[in-house]
C-alpha positions in Angstrom: 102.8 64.0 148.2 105.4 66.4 147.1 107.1 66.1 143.5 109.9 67.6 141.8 111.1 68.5 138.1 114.7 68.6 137.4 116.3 68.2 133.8 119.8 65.8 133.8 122.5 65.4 132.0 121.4 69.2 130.8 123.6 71.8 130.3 121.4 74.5 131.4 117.6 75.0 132.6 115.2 73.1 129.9 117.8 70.8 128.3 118.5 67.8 128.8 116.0 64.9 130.2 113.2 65.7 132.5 112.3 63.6 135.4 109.6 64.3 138.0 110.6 63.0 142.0 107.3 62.2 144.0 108.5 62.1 147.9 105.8 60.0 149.2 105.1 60.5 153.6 102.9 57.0 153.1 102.6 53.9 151.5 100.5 54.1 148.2 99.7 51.3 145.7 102.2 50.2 142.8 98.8 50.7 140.7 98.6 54.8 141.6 102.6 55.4 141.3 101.5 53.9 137.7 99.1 56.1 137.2 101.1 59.4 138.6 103.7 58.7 136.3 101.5 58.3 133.4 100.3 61.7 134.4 103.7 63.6 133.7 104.4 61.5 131.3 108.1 61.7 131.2 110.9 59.2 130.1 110.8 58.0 133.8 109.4 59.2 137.6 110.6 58.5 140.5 109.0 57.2 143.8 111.3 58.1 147.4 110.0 55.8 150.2 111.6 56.9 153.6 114.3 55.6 154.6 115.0 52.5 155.8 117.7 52.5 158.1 120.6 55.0 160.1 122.5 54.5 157.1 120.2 56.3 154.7 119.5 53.6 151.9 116.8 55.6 150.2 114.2 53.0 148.5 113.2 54.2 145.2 110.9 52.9 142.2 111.3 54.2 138.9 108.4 54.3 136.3 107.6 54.6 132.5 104.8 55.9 131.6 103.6 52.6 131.1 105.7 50.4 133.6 107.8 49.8 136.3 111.8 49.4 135.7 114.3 48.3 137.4 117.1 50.8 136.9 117.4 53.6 135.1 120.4 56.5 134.7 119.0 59.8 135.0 116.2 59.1 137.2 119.1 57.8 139.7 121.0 61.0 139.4 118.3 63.4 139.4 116.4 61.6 142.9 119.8 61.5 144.5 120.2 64.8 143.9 116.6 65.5 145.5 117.9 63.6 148.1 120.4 65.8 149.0 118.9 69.0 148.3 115.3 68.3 149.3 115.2 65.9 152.1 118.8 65.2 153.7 119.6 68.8 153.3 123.4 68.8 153.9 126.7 68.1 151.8 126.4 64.8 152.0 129.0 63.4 149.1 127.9 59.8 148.6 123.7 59.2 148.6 122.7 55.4 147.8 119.4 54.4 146.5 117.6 51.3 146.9 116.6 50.3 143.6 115.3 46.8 142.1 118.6 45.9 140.7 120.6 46.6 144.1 122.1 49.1 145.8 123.5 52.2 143.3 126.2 54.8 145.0 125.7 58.0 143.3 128.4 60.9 144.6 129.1 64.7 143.6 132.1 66.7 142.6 132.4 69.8 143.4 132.5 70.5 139.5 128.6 70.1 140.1 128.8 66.7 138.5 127.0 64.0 139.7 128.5 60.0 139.1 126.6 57.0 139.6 128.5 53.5 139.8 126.7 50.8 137.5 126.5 47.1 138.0 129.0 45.0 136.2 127.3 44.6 132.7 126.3 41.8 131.1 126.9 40.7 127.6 124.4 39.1 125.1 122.9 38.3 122.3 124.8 39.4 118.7 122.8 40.4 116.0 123.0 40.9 111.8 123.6 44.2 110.3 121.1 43.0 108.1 118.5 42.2 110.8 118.8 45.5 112.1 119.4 47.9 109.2 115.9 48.1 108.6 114.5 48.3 112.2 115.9 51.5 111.7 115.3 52.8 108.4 118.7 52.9 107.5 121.7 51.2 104.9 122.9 47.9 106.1 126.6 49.2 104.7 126.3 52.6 107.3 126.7 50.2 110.5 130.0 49.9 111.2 130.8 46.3 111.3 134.4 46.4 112.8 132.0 45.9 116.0 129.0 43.9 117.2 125.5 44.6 117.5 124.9 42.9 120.9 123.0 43.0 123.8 124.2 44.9 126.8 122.4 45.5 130.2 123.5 46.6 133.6 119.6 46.5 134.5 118.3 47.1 131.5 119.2 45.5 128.2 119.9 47.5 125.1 120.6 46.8 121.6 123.9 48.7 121.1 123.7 49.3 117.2 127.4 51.4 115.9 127.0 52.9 113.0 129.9 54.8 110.9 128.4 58.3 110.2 126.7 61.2 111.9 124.4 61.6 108.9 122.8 58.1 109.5 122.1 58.5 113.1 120.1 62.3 111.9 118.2 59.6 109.3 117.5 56.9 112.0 114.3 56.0 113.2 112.3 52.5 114.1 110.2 51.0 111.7 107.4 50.0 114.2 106.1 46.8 112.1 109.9 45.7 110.9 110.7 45.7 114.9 107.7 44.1 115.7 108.1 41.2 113.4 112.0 40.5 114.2 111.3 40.3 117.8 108.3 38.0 116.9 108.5 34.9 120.1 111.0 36.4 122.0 111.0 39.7 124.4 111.9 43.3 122.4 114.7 45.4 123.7 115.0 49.6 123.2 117.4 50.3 120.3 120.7 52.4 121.4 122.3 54.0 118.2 126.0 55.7 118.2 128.9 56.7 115.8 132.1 58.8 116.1 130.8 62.0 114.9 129.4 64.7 116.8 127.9 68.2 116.9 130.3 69.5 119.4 134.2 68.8 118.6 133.9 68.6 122.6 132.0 65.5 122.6 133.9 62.3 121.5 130.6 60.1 120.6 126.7 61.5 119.7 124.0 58.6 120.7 120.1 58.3 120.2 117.9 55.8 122.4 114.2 54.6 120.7 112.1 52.6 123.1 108.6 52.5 121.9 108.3 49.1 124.3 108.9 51.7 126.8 106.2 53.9 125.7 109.4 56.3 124.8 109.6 56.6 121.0 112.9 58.4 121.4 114.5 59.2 125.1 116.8 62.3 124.7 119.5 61.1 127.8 119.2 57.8 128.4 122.1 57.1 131.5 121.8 53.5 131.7 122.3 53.0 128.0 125.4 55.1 128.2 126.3 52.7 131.0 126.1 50.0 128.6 128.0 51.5 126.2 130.8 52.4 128.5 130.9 48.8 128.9 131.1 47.8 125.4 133.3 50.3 124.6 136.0 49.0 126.9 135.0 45.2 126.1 135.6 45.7 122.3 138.6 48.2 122.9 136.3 50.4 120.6 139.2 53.4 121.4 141.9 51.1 121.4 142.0 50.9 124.8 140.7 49.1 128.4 139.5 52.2 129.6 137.5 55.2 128.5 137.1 58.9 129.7 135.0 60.3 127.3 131.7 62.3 126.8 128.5 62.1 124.5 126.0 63.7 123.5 122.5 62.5 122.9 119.4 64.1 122.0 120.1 67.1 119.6 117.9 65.5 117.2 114.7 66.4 119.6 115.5 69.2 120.4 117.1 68.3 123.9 120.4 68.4 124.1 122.0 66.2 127.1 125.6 65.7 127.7 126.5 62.7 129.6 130.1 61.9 130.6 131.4 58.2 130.5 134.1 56.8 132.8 134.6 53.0 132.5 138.0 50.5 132.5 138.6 46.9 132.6 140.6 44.9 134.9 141.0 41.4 135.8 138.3 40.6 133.2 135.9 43.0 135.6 134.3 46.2 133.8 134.0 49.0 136.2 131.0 51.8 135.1 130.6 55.3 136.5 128.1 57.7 134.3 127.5 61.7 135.4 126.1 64.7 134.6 124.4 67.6 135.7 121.0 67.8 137.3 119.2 71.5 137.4 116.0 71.5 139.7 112.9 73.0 137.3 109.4 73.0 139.6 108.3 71.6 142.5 104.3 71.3 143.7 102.1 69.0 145.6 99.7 66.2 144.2 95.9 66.8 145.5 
C-alpha cells in the first residue's frame, strides 16, 4: 500500500488541512483502514479501491481517526487530485469518486483550483441562541440572530452557529460537558461557527469547525461544512442575494490557515453547491 500527504484548501506547502491518500492494490478489512487512519491521525484519510468500471468511478472511503464518514470536503479534493496526478496520470478535467453518499464530480481550472459539486443540502433542526451560547463559551447577545442556528448536511450534518463579531469566533470554544448534556437522547452534531469579519479584507467570511464526536476538537478546513454553509447562505439570502461567489477563511486560529472558495445559487427552489481550493502534494511512502 502506497499513501500520500497533501495539504487543501492551503495556500502554500504546510497550510491548510492535511490528508493522507492510501492507494490500496487489494482488498483489506474496514477494521485495518480504521486502524491506518488512526495512525496518521489526521482530520480524515482516504482509501482508493481500483476502479470499477471504463468510466473511471474511483471508490473511496474516508476515515476519522475514529470512524468511517460518508462524505467529506477536502478529503474529496485532495484524492481526486491523487487521482489525477498519481494514478490516471493525464489532464483529465473531471475525476468522480465513489463515495457513501453518491457519486461526487470534482473538476480543475487551470487557475490550479479544484471544485467539487455537493449534494442538494438538507435543512433541519433550529436551535436557541441560548442553547448554544454556552456550548461554546460565548455571549448569547454575540450570535447574530437576524439568522437561524439550524442544521445543515449535504452528507454530513452541521450546526451552522452565525455570530456577529470576529472577536467571538477568536473566544469560541466547546464546553465538552455543556455539549454533552444538550445533546443528552438524541445524536450530537460538529459545531460550524462564522461571522462577517475576517483577517484578510480578501476573504468575505472567517469560519471555525469543532468536532470532538469526530475525534477533531477543531478541524482547520472543513469543505463539507463550507458546502453547508453555501447552502444556508443562499437559503437565508444571508448577502441579500440567491447566489453567492465568495471566499472564507478558516483555521487562522490553529495556526493553519485554509482558504476555501464558495460558489452556490438557488433556482427553482433547488440549491446548487460547488466548493474548491488548492491541493499541494507534501510526502508520499509505503505502509510495511
Amino acid at each position: 500500500m502506497f499513501f500520500f500527504i497533501v495539504d487543501v484548501f492551503g495556500k502554500e506547502k504546510y497550510s491548510g488541512n492535511q490528508l493522507a491518500v492510501v492507494t490500496l492494490e487489494k482488498n483489506i478489512s474496514r477494521d485495518e483502514m480504521q486502524r491506518i487512519a488512526n495512525e496518521f491521525h489526521f482530520s480524515e484519510t482516504t482509501f482508493i479501491l481500483l476502479p470499477e468500471s471504463a468510466d473511471r468511478h474511483f471508490r473511496v472511503r474516508i476515515f476519522t481517526p475514529q470512524n468511517e464518514v460518508p462524505f467529506a470536503g477536502h478529503p474529496t479534493l485532495g484524492t481526486a487530485y491523487i487521482i489525477r496526478n498519481e494514478i490516471v496520470k493525464n489532464n483529465e478535467h473531471k475525476i468522480i469518486l465513489n463515495l457513501d453518499v453518491g457519486n461526487i464530480p470534482v473538476s480543475f481550472q487551470g487557475d490550479g483550483v479544484l471544485w467539487m459539486k455537493q449534494i442538494e443540502p438538507l435543512f433541519g433542526e433550529v436551535h436557541k441562541p441560548e442553547d448554544i451560547a454556552p456550548i461554546i463559551n460565548i455571549r448569547t447577545e454575540e450570535i447574530n440572530d437576524n439568522f437561524p442556528i439550524q442544521n445543515v448536511s449535504t452528507g454530513i450534518d452541521f450546526i451552522i452557529i452565525p455570530l456577529k463579531k470576529l472577536r467571538s469566533i477568536k473566544a469560541a470554544s466547546t464546553n465538552l460537558n455543556t455539549y454533552n448534556e444538550y445533546f443528552k437522547g438524541r445524536e450530537p452534531k460538529p459545531l460550524f461557527l462564522f461571522c462577517p469579519e475576517t483577517y484578510e479584507k480578501t476573504n468575505q467570511l472567517n469560519c471555525r469547525m469543532f468536532a470532538d464526536i469526530f475525534g477533531i476538537p477543531e478541524d482547520p478546513a472543513t469543505g463539507s461544512a463550507n458546502g453547508c454553509l453555501a447552502a444556508y447562505l443562499v437559503k437565508h439570502r444571508y448577502f441579500n442575494s440567491d447566489a453567492v461567489n465568495i471566499k472564507v477563511e478558516q483555521g487562522f486560529e490553529i495556526g493553519r490557515k485554509s482558504i476555501l472558495c464558495l460558489q452556490s445559487s438557488m433556482k427553482n427552489g433547488k440549491i446548487d453547491i460547488n466548493v474548491g481550493g488548492k491541493v499541494i502534494k507534501i510526502a508520499e511512502g509505503k505502509l510495511i
